[in-house]
C-alpha positions in Angstrom: -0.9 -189.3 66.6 -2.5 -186.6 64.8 -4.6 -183.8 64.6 -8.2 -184.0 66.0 -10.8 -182.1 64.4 -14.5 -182.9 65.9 -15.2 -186.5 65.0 -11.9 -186.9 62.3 -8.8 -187.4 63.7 -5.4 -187.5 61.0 -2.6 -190.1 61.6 -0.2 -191.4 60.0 0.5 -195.1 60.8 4.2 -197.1 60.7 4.1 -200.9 59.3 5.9 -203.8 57.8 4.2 -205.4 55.1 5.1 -208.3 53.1 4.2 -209.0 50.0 4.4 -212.5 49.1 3.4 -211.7 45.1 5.7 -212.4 42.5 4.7 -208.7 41.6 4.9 -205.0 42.9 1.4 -204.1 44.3 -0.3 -200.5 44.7 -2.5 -200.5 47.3 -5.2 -197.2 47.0 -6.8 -195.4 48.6 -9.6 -197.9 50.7 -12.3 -197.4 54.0 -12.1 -200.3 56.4 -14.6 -200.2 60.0 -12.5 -200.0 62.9 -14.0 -202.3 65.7 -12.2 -202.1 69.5 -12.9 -205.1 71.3 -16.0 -206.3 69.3 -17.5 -202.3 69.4 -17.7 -200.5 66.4 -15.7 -197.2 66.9 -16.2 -195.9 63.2 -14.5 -196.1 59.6 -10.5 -195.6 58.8 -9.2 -194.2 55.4 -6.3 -194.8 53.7 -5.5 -191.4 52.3 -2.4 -191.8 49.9 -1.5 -194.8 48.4 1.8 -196.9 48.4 3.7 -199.5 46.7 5.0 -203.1 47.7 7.8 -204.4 46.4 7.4 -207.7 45.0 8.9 -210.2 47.8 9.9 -208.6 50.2 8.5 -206.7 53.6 8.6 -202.8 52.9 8.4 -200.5 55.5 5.3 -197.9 55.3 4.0 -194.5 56.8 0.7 -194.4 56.0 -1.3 -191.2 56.4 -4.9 -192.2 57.7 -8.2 -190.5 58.4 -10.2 -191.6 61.4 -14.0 -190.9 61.2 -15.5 -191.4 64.8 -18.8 -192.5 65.3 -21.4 -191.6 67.6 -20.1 -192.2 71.1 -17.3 -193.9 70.0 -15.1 -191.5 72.6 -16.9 -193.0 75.2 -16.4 -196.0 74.4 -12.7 -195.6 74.3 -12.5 -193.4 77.2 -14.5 -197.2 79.1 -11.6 -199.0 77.5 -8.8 -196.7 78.4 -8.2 -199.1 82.1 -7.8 -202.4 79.7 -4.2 -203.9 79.9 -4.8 -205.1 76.5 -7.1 -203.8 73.6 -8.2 -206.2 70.3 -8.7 -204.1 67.5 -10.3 -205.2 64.5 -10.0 -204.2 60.5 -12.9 -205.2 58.1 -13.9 -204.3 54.4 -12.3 -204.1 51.1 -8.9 -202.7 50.2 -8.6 -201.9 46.7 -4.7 -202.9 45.4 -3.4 -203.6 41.4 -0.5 -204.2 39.3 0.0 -203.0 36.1 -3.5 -201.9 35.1 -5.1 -204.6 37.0 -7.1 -203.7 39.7 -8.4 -205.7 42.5 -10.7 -205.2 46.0 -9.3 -207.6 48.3 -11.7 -208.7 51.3 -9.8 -207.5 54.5 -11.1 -208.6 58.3 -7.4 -208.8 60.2 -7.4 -208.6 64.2 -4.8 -207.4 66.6 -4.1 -207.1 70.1 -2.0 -204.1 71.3 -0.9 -203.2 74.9 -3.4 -200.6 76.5 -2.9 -197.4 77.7 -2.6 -199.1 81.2 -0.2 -201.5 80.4 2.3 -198.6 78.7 2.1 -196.5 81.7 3.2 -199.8 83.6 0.0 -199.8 86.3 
């Protein structure tokens, strides 16, 4: 968790990613829309970019920005009682190799324990 300034809120984000290219990718800075069980809860922004090893699964902290929008608190605040939350990726993440450059179409889905379920109720 990060710091929460009016509607922004900075993370930074752990993951294993595997890359099953032939090649090292960069993946850039990209915006996806967050959605939390079907709602949309605003946009998420990769802020530094990373490399992949060609593969291989490599291990990265990503440091994101998290643009709110309107309402979205409530929403989550109506969610924060769900055992178990889908959350929802979508857009175009921009990655390359050499001095190719690619958007890649992005719309990957989740489902993480709640807030209810990791306080064991």
């Amino acid at each position: 968790m990060g710091k929460l300034n009016g509607k922004t809120l900075k993370l930074t984000v752990d993951a294993d990613i595997y890359n099953e290219n032939s090649f090292a990718l960069k993946v850039k800075p990209s915006t996806l829309d967050v959605y939390i069980e079907d709602q949309y809860m605003g946009k998420v922004h990769l802020d530094k970019k990373f490399k992949m090893k060609r593969k291989s699964t490599t291990r990265v902290s990503a440091p994101l920005t998290l643009t709110l929008a309107d309402g979205a608190m409530f929403k989550l605040l109506a969610l924060a009682n769900k055992k178990n939350l889908k959350i929802r990726l979508s857009g175009k993440v921009k990655a390359g190799a050499f001095f190719i450059s690619k958007k890649i179409d992005v719309n990957e889905e989740k489902t993480i324990s709640g807030i209810k379920s990791k306080l064991g109720l």
